[in-house]
mmCIF file of the N, C-alpha and C atoms, coordinates in Angstrom:
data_MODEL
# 
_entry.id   MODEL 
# 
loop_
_atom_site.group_PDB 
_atom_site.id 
_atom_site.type_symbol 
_atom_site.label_atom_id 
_atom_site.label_alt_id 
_atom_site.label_comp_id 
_atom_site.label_asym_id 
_atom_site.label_entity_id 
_atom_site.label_seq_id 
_atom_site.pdbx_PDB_ins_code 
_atom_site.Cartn_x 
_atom_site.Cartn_y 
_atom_site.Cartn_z 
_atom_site.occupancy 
_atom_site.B_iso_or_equiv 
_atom_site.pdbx_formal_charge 
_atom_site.auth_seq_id 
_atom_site.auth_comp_id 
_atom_site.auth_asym_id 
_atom_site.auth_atom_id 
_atom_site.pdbx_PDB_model_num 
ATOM 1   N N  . UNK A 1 1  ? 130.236 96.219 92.893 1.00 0.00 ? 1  UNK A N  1 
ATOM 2   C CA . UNK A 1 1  ? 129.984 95.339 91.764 1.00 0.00 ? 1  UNK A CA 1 
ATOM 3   C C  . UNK A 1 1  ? 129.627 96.211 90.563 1.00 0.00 ? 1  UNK A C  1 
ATOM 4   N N  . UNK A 1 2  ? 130.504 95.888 89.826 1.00 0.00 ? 2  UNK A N  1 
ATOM 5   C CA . UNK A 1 2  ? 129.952 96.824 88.367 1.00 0.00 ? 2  UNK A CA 1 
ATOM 6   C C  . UNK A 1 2  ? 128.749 96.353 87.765 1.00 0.00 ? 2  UNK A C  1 
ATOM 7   N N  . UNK A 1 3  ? 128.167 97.250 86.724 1.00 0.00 ? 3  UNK A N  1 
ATOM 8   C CA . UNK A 1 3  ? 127.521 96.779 85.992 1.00 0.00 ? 3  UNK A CA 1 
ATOM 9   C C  . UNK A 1 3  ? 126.735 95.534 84.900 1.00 0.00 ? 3  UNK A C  1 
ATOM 10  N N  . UNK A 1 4  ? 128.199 95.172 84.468 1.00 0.00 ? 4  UNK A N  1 
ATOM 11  C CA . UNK A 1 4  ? 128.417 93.487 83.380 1.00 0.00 ? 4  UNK A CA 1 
ATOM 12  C C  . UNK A 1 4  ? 128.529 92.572 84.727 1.00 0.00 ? 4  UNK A C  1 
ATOM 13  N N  . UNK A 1 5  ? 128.753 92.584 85.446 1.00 0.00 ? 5  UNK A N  1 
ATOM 14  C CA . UNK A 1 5  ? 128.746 91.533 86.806 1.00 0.00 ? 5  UNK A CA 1 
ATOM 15  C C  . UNK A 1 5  ? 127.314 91.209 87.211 1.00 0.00 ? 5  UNK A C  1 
ATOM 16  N N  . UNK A 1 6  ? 126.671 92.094 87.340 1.00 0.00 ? 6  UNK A N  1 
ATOM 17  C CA . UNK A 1 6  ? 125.154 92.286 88.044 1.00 0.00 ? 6  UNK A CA 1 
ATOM 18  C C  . UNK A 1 6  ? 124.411 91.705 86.992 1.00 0.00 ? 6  UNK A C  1 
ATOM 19  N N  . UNK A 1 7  ? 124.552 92.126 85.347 1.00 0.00 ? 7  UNK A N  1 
ATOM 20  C CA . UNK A 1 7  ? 123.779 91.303 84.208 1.00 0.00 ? 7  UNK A CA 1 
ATOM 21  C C  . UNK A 1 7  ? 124.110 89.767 84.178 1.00 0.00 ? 7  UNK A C  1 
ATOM 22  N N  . UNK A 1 8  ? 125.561 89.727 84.600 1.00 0.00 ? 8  UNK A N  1 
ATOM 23  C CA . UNK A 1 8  ? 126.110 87.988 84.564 1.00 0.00 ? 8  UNK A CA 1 
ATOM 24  C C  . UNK A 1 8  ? 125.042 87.223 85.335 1.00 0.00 ? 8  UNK A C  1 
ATOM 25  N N  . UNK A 1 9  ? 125.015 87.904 86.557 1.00 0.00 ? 9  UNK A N  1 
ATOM 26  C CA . UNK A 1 9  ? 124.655 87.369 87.721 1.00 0.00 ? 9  UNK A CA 1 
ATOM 27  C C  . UNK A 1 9  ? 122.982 86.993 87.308 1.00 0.00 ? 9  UNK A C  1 
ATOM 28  N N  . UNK A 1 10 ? 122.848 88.336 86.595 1.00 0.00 ? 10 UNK A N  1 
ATOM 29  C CA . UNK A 1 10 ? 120.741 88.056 86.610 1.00 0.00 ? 10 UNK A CA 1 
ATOM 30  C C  . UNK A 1 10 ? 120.665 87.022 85.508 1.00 0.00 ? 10 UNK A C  1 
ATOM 31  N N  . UNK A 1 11 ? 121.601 87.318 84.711 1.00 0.00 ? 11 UNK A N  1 
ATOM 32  C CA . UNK A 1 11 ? 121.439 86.054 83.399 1.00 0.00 ? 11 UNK A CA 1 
ATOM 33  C C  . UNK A 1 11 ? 121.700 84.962 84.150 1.00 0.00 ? 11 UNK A C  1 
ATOM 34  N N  . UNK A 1 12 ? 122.409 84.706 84.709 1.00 0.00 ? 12 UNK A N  1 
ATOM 35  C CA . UNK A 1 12 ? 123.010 83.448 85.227 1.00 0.00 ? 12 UNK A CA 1 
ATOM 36  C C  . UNK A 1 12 ? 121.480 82.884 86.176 1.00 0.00 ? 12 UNK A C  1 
ATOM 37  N N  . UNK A 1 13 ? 120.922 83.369 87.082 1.00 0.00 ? 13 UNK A N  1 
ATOM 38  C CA . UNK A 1 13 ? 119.886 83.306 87.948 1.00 0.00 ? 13 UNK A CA 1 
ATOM 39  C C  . UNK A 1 13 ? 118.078 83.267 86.873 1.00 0.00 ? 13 UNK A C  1 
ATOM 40  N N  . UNK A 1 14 ? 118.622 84.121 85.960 1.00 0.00 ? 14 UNK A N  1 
ATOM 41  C CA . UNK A 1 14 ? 117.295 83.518 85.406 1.00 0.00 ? 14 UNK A CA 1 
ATOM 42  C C  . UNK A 1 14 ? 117.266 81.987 84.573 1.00 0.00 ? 14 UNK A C  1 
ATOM 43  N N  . UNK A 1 15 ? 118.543 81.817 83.997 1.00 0.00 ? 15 UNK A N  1 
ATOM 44  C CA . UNK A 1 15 ? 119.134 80.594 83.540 1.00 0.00 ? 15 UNK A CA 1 
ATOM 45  C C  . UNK A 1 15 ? 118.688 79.630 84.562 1.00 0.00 ? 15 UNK A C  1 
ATOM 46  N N  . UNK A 1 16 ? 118.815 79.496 85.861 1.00 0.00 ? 16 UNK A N  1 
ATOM 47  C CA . UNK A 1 16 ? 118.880 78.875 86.547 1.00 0.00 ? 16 UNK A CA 1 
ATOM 48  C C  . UNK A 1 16 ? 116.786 78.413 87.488 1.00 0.00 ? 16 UNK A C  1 
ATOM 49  N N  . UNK A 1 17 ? 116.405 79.489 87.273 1.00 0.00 ? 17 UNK A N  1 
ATOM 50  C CA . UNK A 1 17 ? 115.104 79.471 87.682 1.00 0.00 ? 17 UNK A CA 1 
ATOM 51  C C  . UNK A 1 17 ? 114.242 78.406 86.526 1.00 0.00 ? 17 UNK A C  1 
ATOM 52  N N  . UNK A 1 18 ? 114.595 79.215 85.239 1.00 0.00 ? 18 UNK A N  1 
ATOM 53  C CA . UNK A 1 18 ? 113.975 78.110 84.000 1.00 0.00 ? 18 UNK A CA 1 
ATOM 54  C C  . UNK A 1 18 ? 114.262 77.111 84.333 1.00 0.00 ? 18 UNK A C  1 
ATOM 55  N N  . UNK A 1 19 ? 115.500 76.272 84.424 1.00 0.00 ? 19 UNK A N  1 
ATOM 56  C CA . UNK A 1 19 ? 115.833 75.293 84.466 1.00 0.00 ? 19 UNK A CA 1 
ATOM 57  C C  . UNK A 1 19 ? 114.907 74.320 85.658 1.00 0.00 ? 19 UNK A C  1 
ATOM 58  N N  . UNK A 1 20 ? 114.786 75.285 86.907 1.00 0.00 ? 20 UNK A N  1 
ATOM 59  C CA . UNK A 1 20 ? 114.285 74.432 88.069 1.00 0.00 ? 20 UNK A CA 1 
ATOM 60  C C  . UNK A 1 20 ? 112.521 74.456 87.531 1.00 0.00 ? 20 UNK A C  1 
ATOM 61  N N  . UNK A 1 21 ? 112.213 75.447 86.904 1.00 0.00 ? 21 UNK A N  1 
ATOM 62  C CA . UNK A 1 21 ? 110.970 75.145 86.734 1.00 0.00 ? 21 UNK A CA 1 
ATOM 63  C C  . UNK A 1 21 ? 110.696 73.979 85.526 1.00 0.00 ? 21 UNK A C  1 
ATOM 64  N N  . UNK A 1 22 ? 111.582 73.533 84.860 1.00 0.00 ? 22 UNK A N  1 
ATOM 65  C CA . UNK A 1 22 ? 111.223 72.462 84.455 1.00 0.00 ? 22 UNK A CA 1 
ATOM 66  C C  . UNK A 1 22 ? 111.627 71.325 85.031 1.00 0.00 ? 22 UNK A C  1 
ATOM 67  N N  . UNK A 1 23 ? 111.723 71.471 86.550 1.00 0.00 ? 23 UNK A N  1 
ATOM 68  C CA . UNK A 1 23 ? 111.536 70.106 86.789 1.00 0.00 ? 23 UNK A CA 1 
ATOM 69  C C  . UNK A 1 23 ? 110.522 69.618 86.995 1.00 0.00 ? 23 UNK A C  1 
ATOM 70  N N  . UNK A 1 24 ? 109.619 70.300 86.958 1.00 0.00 ? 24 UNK A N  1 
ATOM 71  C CA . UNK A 1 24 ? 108.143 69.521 86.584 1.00 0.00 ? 24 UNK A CA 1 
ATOM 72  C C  . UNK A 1 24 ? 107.711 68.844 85.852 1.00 0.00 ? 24 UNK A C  1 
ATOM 73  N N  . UNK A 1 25 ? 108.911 68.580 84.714 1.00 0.00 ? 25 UNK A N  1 
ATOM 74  C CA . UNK A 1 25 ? 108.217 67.690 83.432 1.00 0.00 ? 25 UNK A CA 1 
ATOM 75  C C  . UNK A 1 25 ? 108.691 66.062 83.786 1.00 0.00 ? 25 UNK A C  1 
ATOM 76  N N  . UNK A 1 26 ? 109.681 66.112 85.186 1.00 0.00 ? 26 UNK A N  1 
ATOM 77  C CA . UNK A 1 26 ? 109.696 64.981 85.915 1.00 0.00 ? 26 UNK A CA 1 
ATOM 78  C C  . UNK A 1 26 ? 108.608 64.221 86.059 1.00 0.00 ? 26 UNK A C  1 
ATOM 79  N N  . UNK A 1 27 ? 107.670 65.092 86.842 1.00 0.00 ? 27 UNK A N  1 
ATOM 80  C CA . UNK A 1 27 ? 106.739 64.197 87.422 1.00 0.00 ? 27 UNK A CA 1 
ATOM 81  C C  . UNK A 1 27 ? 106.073 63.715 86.109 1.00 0.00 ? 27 UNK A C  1 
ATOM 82  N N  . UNK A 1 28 ? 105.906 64.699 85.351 1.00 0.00 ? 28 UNK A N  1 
ATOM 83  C CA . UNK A 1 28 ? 104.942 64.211 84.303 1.00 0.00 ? 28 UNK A CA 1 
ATOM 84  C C  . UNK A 1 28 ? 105.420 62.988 82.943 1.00 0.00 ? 28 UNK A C  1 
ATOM 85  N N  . UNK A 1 29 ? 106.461 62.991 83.093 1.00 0.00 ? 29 UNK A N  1 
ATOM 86  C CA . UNK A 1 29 ? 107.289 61.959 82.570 1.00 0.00 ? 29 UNK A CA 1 
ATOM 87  C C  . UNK A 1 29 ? 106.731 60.845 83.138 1.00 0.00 ? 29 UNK A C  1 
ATOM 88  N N  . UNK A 1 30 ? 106.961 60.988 84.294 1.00 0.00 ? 30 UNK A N  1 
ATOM 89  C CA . UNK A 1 30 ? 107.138 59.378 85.371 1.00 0.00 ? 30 UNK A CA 1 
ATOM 90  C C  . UNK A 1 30 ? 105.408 58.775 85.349 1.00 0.00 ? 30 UNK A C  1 
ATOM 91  N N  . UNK A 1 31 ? 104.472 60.018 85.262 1.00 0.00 ? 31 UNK A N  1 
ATOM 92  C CA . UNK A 1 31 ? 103.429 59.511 85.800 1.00 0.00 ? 31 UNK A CA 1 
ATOM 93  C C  . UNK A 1 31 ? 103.219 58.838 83.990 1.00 0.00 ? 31 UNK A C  1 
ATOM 94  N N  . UNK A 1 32 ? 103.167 59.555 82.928 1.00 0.00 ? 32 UNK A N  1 
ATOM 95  C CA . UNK A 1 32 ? 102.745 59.079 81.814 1.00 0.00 ? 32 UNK A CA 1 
ATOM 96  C C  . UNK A 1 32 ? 103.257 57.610 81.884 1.00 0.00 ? 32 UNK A C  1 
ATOM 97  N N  . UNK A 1 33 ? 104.634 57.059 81.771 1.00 0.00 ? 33 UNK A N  1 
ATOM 98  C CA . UNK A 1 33 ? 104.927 55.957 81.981 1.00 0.00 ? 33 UNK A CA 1 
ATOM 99  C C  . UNK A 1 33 ? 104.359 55.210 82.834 1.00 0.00 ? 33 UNK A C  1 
ATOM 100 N N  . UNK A 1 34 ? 104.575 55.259 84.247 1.00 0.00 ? 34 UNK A N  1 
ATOM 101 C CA . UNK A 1 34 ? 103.593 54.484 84.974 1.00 0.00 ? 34 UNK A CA 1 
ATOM 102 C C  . UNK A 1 34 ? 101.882 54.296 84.332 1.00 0.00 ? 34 UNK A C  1 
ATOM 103 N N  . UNK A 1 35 ? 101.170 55.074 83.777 1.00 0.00 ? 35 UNK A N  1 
ATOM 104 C CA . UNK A 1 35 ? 99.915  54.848 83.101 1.00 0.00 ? 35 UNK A CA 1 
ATOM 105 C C  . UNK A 1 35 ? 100.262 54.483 82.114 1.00 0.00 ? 35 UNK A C  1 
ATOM 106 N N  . UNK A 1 36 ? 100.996 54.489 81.323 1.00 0.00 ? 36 UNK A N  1 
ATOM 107 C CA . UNK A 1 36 ? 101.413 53.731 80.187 1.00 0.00 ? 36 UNK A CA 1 
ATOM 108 C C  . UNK A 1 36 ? 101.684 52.155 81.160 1.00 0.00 ? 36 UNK A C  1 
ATOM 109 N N  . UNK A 1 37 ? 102.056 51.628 81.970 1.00 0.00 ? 37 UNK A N  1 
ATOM 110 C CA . UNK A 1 37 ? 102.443 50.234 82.438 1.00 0.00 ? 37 UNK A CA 1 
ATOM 111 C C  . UNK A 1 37 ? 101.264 49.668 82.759 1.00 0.00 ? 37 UNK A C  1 
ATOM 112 N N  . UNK A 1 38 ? 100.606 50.398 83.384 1.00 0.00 ? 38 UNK A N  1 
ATOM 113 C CA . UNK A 1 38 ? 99.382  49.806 84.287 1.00 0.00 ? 38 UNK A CA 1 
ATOM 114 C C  . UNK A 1 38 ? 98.155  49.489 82.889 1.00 0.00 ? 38 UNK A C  1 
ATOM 115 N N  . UNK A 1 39 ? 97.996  50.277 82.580 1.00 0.00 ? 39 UNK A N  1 
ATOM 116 C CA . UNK A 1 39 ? 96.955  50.287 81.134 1.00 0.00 ? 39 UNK A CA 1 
ATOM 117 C C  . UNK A 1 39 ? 97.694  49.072 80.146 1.00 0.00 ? 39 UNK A C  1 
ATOM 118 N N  . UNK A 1 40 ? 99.090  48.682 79.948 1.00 0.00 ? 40 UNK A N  1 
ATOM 119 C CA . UNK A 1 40 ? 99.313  47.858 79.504 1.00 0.00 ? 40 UNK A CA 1 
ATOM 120 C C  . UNK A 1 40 ? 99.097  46.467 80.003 1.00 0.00 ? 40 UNK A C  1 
ATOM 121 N N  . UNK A 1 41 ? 98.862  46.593 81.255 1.00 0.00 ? 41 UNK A N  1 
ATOM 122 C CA . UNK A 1 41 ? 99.015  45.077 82.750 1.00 0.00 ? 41 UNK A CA 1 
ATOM 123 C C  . UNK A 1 41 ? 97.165  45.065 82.479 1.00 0.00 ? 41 UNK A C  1 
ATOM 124 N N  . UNK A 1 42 ? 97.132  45.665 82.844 1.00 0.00 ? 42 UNK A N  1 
ATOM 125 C CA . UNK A 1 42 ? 95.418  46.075 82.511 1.00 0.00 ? 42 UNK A CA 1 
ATOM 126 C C  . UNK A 1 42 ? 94.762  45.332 81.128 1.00 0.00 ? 42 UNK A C  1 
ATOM 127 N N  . UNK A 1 43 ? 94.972  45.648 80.252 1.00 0.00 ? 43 UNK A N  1 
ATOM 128 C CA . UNK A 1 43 ? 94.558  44.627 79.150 1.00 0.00 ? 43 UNK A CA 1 
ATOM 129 C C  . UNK A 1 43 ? 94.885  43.976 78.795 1.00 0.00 ? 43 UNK A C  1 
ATOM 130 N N  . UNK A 1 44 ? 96.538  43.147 79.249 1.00 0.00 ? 44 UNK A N  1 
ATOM 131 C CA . UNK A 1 44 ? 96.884  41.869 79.000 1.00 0.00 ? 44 UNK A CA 1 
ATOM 132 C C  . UNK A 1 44 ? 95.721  41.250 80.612 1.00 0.00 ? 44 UNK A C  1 
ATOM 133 N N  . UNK A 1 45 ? 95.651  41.643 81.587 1.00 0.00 ? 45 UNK A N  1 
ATOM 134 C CA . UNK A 1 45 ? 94.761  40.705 82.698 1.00 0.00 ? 45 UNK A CA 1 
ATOM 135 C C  . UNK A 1 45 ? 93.213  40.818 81.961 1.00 0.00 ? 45 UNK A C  1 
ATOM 136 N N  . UNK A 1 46 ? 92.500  41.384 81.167 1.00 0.00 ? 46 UNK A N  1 
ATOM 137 C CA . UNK A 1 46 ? 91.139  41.787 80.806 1.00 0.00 ? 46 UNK A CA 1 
ATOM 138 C C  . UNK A 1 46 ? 91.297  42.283 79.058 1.00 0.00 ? 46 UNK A C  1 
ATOM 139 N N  . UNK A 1 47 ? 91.590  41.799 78.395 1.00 0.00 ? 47 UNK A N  1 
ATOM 140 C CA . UNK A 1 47 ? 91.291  41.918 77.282 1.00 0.00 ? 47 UNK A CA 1 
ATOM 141 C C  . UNK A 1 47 ? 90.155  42.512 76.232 1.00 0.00 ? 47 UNK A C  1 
ATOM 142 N N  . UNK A 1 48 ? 88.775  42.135 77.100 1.00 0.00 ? 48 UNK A N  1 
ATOM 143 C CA . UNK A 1 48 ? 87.580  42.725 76.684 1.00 0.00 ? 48 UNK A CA 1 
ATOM 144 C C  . UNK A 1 48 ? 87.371  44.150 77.549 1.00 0.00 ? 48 UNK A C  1 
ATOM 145 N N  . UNK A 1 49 ? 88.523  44.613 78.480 1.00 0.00 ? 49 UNK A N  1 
ATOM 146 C CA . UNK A 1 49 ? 88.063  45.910 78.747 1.00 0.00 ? 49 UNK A CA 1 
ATOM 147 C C  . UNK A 1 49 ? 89.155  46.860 77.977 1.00 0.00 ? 49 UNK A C  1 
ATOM 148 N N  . UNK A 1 50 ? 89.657  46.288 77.016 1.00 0.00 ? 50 UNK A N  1 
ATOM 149 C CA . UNK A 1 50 ? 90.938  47.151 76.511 1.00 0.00 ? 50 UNK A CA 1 
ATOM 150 C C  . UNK A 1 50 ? 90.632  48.703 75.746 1.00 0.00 ? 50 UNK A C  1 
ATOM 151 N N  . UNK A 1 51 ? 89.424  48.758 75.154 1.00 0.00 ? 51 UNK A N  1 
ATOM 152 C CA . UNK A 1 51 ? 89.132  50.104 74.996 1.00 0.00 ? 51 UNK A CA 1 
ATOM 153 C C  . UNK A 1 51 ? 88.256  50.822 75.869 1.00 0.00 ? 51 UNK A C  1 
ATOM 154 N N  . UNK A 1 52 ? 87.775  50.516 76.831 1.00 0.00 ? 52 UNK A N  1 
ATOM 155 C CA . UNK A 1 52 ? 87.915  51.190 78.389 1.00 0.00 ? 52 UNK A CA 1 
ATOM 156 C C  . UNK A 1 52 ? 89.309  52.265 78.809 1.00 0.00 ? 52 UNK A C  1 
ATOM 157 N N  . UNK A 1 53 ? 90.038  50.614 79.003 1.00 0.00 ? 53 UNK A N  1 
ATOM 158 C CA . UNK A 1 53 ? 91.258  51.234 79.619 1.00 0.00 ? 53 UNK A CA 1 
ATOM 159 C C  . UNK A 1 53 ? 92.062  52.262 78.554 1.00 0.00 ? 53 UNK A C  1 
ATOM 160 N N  . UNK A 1 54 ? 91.910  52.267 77.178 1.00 0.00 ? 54 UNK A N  1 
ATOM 161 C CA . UNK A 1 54 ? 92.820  53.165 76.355 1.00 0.00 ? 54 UNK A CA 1 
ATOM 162 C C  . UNK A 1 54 ? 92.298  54.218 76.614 1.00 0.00 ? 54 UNK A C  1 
ATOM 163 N N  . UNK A 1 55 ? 90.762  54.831 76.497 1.00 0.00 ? 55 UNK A N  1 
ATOM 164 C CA . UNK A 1 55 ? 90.146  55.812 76.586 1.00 0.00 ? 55 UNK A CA 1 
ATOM 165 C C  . UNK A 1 55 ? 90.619  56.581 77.591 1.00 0.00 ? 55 UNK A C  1 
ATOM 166 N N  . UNK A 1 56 ? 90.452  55.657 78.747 1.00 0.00 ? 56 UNK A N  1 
ATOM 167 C CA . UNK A 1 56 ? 91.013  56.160 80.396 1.00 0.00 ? 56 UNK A CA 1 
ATOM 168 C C  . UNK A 1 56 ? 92.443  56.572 80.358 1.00 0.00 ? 56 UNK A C  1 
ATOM 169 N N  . UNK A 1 57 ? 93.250  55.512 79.246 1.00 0.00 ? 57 UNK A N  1 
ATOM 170 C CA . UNK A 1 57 ? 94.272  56.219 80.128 1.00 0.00 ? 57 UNK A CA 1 
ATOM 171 C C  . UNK A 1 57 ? 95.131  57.459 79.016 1.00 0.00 ? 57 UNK A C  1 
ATOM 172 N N  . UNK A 1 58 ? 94.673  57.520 77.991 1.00 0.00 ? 58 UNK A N  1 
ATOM 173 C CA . UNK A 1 58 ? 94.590  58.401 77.021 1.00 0.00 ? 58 UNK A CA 1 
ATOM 174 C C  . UNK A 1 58 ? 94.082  60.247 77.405 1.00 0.00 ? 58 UNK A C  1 
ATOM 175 N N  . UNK A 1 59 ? 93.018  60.004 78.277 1.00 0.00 ? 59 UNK A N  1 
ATOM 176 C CA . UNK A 1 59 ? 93.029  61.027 78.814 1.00 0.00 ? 59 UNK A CA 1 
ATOM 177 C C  . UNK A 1 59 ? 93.666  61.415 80.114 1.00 0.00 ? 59 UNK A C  1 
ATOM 178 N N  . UNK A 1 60 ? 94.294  60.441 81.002 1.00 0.00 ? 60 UNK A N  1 
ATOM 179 C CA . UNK A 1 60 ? 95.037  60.762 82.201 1.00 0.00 ? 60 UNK A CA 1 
ATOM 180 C C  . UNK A 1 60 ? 96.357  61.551 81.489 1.00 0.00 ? 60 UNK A C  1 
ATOM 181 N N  . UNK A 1 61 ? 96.977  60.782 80.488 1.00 0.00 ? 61 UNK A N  1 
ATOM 182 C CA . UNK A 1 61 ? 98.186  61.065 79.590 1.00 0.00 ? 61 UNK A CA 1 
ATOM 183 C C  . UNK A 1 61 ? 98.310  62.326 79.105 1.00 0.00 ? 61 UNK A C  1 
ATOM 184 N N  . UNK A 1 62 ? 97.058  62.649 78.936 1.00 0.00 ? 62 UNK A N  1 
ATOM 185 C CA . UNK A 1 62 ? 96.503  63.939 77.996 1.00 0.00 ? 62 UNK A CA 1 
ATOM 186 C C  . UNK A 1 62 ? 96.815  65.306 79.473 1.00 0.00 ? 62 UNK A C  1 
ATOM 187 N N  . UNK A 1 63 ? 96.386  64.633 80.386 1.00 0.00 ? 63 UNK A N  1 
ATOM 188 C CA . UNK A 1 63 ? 96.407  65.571 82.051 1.00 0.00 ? 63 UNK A CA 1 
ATOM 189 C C  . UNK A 1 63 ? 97.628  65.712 82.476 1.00 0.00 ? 63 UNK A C  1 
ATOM 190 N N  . UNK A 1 64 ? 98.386  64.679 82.435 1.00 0.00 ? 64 UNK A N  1 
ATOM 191 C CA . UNK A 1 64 ? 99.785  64.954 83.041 1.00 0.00 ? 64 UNK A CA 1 
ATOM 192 C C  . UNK A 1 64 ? 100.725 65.543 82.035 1.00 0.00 ? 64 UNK A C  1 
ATOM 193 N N  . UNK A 1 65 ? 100.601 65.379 80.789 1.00 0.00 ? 65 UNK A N  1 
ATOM 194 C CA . UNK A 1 65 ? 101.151 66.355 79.567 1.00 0.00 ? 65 UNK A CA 1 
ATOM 195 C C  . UNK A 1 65 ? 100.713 67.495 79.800 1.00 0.00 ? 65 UNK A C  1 
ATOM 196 N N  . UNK A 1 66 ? 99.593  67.871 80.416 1.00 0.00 ? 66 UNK A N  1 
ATOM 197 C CA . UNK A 1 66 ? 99.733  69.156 80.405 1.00 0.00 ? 66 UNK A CA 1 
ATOM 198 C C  . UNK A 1 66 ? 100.372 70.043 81.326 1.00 0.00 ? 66 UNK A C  1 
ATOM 199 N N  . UNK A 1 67 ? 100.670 69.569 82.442 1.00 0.00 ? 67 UNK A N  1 
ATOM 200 C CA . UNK A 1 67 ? 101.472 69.901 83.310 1.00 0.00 ? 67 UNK A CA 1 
ATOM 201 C C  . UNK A 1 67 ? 102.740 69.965 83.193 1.00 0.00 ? 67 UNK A C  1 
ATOM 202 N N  . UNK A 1 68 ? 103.443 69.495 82.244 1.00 0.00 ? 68 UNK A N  1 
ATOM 203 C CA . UNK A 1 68 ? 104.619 69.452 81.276 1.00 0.00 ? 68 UNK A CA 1 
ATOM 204 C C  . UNK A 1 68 ? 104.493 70.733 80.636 1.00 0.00 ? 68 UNK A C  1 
ATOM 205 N N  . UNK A 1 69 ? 103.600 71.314 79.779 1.00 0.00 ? 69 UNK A N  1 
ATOM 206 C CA . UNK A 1 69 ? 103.499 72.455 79.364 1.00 0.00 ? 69 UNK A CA 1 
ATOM 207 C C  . UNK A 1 69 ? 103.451 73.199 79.860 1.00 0.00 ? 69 UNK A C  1 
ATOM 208 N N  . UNK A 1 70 ? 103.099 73.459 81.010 1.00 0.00 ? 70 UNK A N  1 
ATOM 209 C CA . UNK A 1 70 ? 102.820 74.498 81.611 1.00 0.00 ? 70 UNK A CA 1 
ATOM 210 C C  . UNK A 1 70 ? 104.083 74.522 82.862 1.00 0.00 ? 70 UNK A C  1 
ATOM 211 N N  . UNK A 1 71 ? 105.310 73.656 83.206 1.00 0.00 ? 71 UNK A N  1 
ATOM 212 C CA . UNK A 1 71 ? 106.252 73.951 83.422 1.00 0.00 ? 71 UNK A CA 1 
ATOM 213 C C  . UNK A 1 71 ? 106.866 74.422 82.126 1.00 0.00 ? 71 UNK A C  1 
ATOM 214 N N  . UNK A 1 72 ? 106.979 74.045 81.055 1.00 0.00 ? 72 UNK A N  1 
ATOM 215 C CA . UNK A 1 72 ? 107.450 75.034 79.880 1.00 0.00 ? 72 UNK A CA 1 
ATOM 216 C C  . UNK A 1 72 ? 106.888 76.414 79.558 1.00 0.00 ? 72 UNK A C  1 
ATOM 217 N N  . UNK A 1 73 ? 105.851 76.892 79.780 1.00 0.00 ? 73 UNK A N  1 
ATOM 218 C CA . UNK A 1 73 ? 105.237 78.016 79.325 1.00 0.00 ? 73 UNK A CA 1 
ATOM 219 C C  . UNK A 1 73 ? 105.746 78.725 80.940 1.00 0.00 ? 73 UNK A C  1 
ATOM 220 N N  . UNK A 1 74 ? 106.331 77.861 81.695 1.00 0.00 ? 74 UNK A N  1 
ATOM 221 C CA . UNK A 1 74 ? 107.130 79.531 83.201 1.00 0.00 ? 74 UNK A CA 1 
ATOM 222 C C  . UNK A 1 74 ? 108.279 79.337 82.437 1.00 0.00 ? 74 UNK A C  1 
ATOM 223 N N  . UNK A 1 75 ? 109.152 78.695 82.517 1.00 0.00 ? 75 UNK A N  1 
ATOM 224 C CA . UNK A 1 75 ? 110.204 78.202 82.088 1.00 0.00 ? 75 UNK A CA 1 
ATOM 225 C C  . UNK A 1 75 ? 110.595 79.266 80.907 1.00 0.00 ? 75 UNK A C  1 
ATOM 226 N N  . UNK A 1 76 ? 109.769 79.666 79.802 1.00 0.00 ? 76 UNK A N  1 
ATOM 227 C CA . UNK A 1 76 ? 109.567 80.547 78.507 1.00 0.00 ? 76 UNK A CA 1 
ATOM 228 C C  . UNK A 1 76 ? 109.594 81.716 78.831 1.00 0.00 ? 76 UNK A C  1 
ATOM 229 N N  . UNK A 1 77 ? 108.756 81.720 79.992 1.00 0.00 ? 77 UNK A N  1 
ATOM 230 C CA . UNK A 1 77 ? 107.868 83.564 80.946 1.00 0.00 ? 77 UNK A CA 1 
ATOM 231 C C  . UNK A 1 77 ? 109.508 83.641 81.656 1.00 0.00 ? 77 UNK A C  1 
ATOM 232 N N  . UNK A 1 78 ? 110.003 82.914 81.822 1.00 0.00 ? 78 UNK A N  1 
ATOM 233 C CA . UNK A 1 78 ? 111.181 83.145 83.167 1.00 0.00 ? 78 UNK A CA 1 
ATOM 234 C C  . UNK A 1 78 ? 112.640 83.498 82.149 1.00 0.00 ? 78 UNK A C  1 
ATOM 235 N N  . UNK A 1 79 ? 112.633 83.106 80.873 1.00 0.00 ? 79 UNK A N  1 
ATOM 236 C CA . UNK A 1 79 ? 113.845 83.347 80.030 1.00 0.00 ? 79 UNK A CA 1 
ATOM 237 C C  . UNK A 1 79 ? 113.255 84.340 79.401 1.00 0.00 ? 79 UNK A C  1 
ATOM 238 N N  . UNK A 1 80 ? 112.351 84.662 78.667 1.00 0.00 ? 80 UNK A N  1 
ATOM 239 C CA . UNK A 1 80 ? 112.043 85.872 77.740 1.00 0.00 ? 80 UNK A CA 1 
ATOM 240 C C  . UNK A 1 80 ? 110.903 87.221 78.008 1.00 0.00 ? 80 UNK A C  1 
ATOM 241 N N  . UNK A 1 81 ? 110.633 86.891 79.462 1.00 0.00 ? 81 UNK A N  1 
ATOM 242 C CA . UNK A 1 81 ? 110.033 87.671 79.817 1.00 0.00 ? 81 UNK A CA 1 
ATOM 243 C C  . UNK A 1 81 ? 110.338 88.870 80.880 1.00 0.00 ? 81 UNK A C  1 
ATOM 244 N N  . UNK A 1 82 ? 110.642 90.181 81.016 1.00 0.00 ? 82 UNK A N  1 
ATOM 245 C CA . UNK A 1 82 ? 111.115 90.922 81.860 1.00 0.00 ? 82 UNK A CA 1 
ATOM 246 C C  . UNK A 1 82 ? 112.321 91.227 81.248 1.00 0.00 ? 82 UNK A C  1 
ATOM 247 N N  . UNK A 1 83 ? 113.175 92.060 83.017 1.00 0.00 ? 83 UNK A N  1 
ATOM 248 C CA . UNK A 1 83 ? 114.205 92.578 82.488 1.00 0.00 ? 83 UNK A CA 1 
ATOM 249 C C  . UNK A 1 83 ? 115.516 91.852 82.803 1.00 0.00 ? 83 UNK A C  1 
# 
């Protein structure tokens, strides 16, 4: 295997690692929505607990976003970092 083959190959494979490491922003997609539904079901059933539930779920939102970032910040380390 020559040389330009072996770079194809590592480009191609680091291309491919980023990519899988953002599939983590799956989960964090799915879960924000689901707390986005429930917090909405939530203060249409209880009305007087509605800034309870925003607080609550404002910071769950805030938790699973970050796990989104931080599949982006390997994802970043895995394309621009190394050789």
């Amino acid at each position: 295997m020559d040389v330009e083959a072996a770079q194809a190959i590592a480009q191609g494979l680091k291309f491919l690692g980023a990519g899988l490491a953002m599939v983590g922003t799956l989960g964090a997609g799915l879960g924000i929505g689901i707390l986005g539904s429930g917090a909405v079901q939530g203060i249409a059933r209880n009305p007087d607990a509605a800034g309870t539930i925003q607080l609550n779920m404002i910071l769950a939102i805030a938790f699973a976003e970050a796990v989104a970032i931080y599949a982006l910040v390997v994802a970043m380390l895995i394309l621009f970092v190394g050789g």
